[in-house]
C-alpha positions in Angstrom: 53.1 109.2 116.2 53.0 109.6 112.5 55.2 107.6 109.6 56.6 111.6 109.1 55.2 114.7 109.9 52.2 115.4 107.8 51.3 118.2 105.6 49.4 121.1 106.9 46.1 120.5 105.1 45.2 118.2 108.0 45.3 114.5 106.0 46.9 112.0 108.8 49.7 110.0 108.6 48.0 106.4 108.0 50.3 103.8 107.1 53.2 103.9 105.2 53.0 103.8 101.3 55.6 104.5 98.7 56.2 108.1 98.4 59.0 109.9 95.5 62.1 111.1 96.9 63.7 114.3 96.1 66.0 113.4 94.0 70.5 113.7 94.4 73.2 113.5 92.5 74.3 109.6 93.0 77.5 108.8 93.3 80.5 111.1 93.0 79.9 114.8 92.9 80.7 116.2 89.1 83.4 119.0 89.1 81.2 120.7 86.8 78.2 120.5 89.3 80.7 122.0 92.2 82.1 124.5 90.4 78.8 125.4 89.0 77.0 125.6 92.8 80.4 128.0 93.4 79.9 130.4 90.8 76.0 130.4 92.4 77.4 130.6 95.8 79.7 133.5 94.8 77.0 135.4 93.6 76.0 136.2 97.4 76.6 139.3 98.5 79.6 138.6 101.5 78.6 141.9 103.0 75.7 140.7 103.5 75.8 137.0 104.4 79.0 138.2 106.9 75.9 140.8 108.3 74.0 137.9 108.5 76.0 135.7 110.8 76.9 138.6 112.9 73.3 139.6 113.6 72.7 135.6 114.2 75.7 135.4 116.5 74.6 138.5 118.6 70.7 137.5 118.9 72.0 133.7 120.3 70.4 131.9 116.8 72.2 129.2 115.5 73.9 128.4 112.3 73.4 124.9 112.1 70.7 122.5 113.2 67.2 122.6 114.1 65.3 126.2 114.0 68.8 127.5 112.2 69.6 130.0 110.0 70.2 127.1 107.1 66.9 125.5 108.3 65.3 129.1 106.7 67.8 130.0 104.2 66.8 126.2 102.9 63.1 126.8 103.0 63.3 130.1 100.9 65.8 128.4 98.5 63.5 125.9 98.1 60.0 127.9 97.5 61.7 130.1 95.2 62.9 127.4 93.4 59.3 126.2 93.2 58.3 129.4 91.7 60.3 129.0 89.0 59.0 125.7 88.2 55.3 127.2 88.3 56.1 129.9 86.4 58.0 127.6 83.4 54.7 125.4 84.0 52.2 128.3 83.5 54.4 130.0 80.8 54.4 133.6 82.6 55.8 134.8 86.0 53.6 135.5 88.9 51.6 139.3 88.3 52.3 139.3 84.7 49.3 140.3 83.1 50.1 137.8 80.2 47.9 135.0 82.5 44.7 137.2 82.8 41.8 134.5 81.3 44.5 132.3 80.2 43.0 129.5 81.5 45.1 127.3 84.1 46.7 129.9 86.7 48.1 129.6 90.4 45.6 128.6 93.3 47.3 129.1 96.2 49.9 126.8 98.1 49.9 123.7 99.9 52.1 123.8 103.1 53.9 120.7 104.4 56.9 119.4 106.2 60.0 118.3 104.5 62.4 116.4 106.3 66.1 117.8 104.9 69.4 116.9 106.4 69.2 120.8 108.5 66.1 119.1 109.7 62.5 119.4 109.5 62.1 122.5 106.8 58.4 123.6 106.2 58.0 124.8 102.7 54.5 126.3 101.0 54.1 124.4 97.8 52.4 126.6 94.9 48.9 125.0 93.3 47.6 125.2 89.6 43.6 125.2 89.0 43.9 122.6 86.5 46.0 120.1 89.3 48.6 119.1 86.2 51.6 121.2 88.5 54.3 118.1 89.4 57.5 119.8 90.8 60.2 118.3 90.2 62.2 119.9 93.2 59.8 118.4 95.5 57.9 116.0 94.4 54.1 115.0 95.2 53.7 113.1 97.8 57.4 113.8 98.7 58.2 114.0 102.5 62.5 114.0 102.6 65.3 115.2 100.6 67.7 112.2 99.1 70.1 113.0 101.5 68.0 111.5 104.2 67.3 108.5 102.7 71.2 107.9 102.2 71.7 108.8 105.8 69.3 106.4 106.8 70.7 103.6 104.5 74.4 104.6 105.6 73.6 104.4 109.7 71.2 101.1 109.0 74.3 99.7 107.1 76.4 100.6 110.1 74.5 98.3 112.4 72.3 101.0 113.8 68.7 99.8 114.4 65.9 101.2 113.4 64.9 102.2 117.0 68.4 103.9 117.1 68.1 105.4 113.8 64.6 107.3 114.9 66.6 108.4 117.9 69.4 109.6 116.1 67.3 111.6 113.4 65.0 112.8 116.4 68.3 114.6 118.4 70.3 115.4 115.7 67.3 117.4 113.3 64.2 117.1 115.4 62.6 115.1 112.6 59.9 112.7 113.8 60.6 109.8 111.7 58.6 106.3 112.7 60.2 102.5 112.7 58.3 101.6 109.4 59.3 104.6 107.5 62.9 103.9 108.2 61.9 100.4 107.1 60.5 101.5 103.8 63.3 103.5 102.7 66.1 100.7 103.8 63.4 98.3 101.4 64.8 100.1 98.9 67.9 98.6 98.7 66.5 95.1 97.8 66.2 96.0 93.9 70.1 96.5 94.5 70.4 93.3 96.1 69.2 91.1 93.0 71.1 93.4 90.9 74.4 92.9 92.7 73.5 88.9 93.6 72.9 88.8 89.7 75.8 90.8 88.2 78.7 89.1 86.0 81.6 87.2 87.5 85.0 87.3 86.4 86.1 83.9 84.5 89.1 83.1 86.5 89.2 83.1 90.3 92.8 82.1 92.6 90.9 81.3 95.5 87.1 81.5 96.8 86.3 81.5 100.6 82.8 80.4 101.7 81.7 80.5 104.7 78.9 80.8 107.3 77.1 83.4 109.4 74.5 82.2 111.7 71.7 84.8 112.3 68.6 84.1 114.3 65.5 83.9 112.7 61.7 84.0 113.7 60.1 82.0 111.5 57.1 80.8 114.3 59.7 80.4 116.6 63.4 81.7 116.6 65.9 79.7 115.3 69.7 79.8 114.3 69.6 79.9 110.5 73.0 79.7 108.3 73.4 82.4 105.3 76.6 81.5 103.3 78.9 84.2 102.1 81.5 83.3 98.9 84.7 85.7 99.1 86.6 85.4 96.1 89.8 86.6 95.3 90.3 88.7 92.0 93.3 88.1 89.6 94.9 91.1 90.1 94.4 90.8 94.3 91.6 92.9 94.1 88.4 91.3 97.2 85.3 90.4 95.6 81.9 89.1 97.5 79.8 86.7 95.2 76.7 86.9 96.9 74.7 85.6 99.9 72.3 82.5 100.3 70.1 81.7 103.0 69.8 77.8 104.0 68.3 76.1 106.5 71.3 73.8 108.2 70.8 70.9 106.5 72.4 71.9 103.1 73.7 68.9 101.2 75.1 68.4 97.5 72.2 69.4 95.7 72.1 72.8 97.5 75.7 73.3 96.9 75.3 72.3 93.4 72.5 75.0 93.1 74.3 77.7 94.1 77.9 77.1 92.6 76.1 76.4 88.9 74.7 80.0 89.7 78.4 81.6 89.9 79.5 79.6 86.9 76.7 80.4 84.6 77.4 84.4 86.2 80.7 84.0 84.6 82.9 82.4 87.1 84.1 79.5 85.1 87.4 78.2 86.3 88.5 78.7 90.2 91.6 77.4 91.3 90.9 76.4 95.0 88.3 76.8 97.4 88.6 77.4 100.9 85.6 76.2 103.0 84.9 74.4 106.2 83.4 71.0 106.2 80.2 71.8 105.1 78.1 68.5 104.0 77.9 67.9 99.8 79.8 71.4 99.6 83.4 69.3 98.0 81.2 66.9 95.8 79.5 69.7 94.0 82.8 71.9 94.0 83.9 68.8 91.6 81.2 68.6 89.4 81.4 72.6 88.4 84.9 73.1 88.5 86.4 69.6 88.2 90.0 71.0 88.3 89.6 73.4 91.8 90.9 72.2 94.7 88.9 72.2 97.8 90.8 72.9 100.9 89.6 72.8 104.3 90.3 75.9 106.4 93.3 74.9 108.9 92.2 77.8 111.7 88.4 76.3 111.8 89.6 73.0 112.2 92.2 74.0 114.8 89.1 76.0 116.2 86.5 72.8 116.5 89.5 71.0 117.6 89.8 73.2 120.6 86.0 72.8 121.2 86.3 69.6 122.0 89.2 69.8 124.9 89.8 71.7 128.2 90.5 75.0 128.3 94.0 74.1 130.2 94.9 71.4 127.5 94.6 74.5 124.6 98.2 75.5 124.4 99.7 71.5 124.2 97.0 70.8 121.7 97.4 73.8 119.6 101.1 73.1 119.8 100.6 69.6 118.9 98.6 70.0 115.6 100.7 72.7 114.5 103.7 70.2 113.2 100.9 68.7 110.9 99.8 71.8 108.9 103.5 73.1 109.4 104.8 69.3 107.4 107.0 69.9 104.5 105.1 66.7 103.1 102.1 64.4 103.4 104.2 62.0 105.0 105.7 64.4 107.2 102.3 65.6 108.0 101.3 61.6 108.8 103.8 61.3 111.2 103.1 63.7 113.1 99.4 63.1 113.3 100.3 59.7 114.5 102.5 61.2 117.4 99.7 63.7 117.9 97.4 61.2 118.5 99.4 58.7 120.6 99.4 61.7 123.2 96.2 63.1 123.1 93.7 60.1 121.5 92.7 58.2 124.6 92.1 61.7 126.1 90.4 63.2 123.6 89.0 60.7 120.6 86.9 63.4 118.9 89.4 65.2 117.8 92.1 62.7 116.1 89.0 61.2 114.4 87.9 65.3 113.3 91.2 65.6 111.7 90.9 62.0 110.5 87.7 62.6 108.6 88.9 65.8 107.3 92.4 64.8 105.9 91.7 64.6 102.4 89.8 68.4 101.9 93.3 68.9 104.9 96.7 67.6 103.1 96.6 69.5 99.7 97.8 72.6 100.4 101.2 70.7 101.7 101.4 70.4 97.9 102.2 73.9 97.5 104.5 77.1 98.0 104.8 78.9 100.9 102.9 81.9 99.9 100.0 79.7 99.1 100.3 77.8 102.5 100.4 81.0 104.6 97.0 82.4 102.9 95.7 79.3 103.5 96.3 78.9 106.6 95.0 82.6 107.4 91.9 83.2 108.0 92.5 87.5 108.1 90.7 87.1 104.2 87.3 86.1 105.5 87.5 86.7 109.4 87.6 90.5 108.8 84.4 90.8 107.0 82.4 88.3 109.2 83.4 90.4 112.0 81.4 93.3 110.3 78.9 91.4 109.2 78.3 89.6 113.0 78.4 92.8 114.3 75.5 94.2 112.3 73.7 91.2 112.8 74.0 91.0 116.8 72.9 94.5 116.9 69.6 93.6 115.7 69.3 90.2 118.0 66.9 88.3 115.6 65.3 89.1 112.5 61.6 88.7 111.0 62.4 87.1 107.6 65.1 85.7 105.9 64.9 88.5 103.3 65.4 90.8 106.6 68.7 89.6 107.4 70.1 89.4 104.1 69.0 93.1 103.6 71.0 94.0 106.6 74.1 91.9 105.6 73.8 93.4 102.3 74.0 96.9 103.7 76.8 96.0 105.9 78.4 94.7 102.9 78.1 97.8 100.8 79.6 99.9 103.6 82.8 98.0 103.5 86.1 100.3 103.3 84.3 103.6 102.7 87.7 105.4 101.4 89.4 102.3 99.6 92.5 102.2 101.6 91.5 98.1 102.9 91.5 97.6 98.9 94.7 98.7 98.4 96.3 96.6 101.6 94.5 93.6 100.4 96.2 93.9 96.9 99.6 94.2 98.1 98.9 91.3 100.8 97.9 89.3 97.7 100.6 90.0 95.4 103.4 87.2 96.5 100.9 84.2 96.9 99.7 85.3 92.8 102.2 84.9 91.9 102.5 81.6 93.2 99.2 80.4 92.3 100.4 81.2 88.5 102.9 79.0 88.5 101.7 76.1 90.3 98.0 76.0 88.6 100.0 76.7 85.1 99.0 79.9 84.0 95.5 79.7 84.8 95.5 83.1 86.7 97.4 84.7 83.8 94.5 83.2 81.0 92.5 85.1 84.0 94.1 88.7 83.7 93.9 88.2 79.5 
């Protein structure tokens, strides 16, 4: 089976190369542009298109879909549309006895298959002598309309694979589209990956979250391979994702100090605390780029490893146990109840009083401040929510090529986040109270932020 279907002067489908796209209108449609395409669309006869879908209704064709009326009203739109550019290319319309011995004149047409979002539309492409005719409704070389490729980049971002993606295409507009063309056109996005990796940060951060997802890799063999994620918090409560690095599980201080210089020289240069968990060198270079963030250790993880570490029927005691620590209105408080914690449970279970004993001093600062602050803290809803899209992109794939593979497809998922911005506006309100503590207890440094 070919990359697409090819056109109809017999040339195969070899491998796949880089072809132009029909080109859309990014972004948001412009109300000039709609109201535009209705004064076109108005220009329709409705006797005649209501004639239309009467004589389609009573002969059984369909509307919508493959071998549709729109699958033929698309393919004269899109010839005649052609014409014109021929024409404005040649400088007379077709019969006009102005091009008689004018040199360059039309030679025919070219028939191939374009793959639209009504589905597979074959179109006869109109030919100069001279070759120097480049349409710019369908370009050379051109197999599918934008509006495909977006499709494909939306359902790849969605955790489809590319083997469900071919499927999907293949029932829904009978379009034979192969595994590396769908790999091509989701390529694409990695010029929008350095761009976004390498955009400006804001100077002043509240709070950053980094974390880990753990994707499998086959790099001779497969193997579990970390790819840090930095969620920051916005001065005004907005959800921003720094970017995404790769490692190789035995990151240390020099790694860390690589990849937090990068967000300070991208702007970031003052955060207030960072939220991580345990990760080796990570709280040494924290202090030598931002010597006055503090770096607290996520409660929930360490609850989490805690739990690892115990029988399944000791979970509720133990849980209830730790929680007077993280719960202490003090340091001291929080001592004590370690200490009782661990007179209980130590000769049961060493590895975890000497977990929490190691990670005391990234544990005890946020028992420094307010309330609001605690309860973010302790919550791990900020960064648990988008791992769980991003794991669930990843486990639909199972293991990935390259590295460059899976941070493709956690960049998609990324960009697919909260579609209609309604998770925006719950994290800004969510946000709002524990602001307005950070403000006051880090001294204005999130105002100097907003200014």
């Amino acid at each position: 089976m070919g990359s697409v279907t090819t056109e109809k002067n017999g040339k195969a489908a070899g491998a796949v190369v880089e072809e132009p796209t029909v080109p859309v209108q990014p972004g948001p449609v412009d109300e000039q542009q709609v109201a535009a395409a209705q004064a076109i669309a108005s220009a329709l006869d409705p006797a005649l298109v209501a004639r239309l879908a009467v004589q389609a209704r009573a002969q059984g064709v369909q509307l919508l879909g493959p071998g549709g009326v729109l699958q033929q009203l698309t393919k004269r739109f899109l010839e005649a549309a052609l014409d014109a550019e021929m024409d404005e290319h040649l400088g007379y319309d077709k019969h006009d006895a102005a091009g008689r011995n004018g040199g360059n004149s039309r030679n025919g047409r070219r028939g191939k298959t374009l793959l639209t979002e009504v589905g597979p539309v074959d179109v006869a492409v109109p030919r100069d002598r001279d070759g120097t005719f480049t349409p710019t409704i369908v370009p050379k070389r051109s197999r599918r309309l934008g509006g495909v490729e977006d499709l494909v980049v939306s359902l790849s971002a969605k955790g489809l694979t590319h083997g469900e993606i071919c499927a999907h295409l293949h029932e829904v507009y009978g379009a034979e589209v192969s595994k590396d063309r769908i790999t091509a056109i989701t390529d694409r996005v990695m010029d929008g990956l350095s761009e976004w990796q390498n955009r400006p940060l804001d100077g002043v951060y509240p709070v950053i979250f980094i974390d880990a997802i753990h994707v499998k890799i086959r790099d001779g063999q497969v193997a579990n391979r970390p790819i840090y994620v930095a969620l920051a918090v916005t001065v005004d409560g907005g959800r921003d994702i720094l970017g995404l690095w790769a490692g190789d599980g035995g990151e240390g201080a020099k790694y860390w100090l690589r990849v937090l210089t990068e967000l300070r020289n991208r702007g970031a240069g003052d955060v207030c605390m960072v939220v991580c968990d345990g990760l080796k060198g990570l709280p040494d270079a924290i202090g030598e780029v931002w010597p006055q963030a503090v770096v607290q250790t996520c409660i929930i993880h360490l609850i989490r490893a805690s739990l690892r570490y115990a029988s399944k029927a000791d979970w509720g005691p133990i849980a209830a146990g730790l929680k007077p620590i993280y719960t202490a209105p003090t340091e001291q408080a929080a001592l004590d109840a370690f200490a009782e914690f661990s007179t209980k449970w130590e000769r049961k279970y060493p590895a975890i009083t000497r977990l929490w004993t190691n990670a005391w001093p990234e544990m005890v600062p946020f028992l420094r401040f307010d309330v609001e602050i605690r309860r973010i803290v302790c919550s791990t809803n900020a960064i648990e929510s988008l791992n769980a899209r991003l794991r669930r992109a990843v486990n639909a794939r199972g293991h990935f090529p390259t590295e460059q593979a899976a941070l493709k497809v956690l960049y998609l998922a990324i960009t697919s986040l909260d579609p209609t911005g309604r998770g925006r506006a719950r994290w800004s309100n969510r946000w709002k109270a524990a602001l307005n503590a950070f403000d006051i207890t880090f001294d204005g440094r999130v105002s100097a932020g907003r200014r």
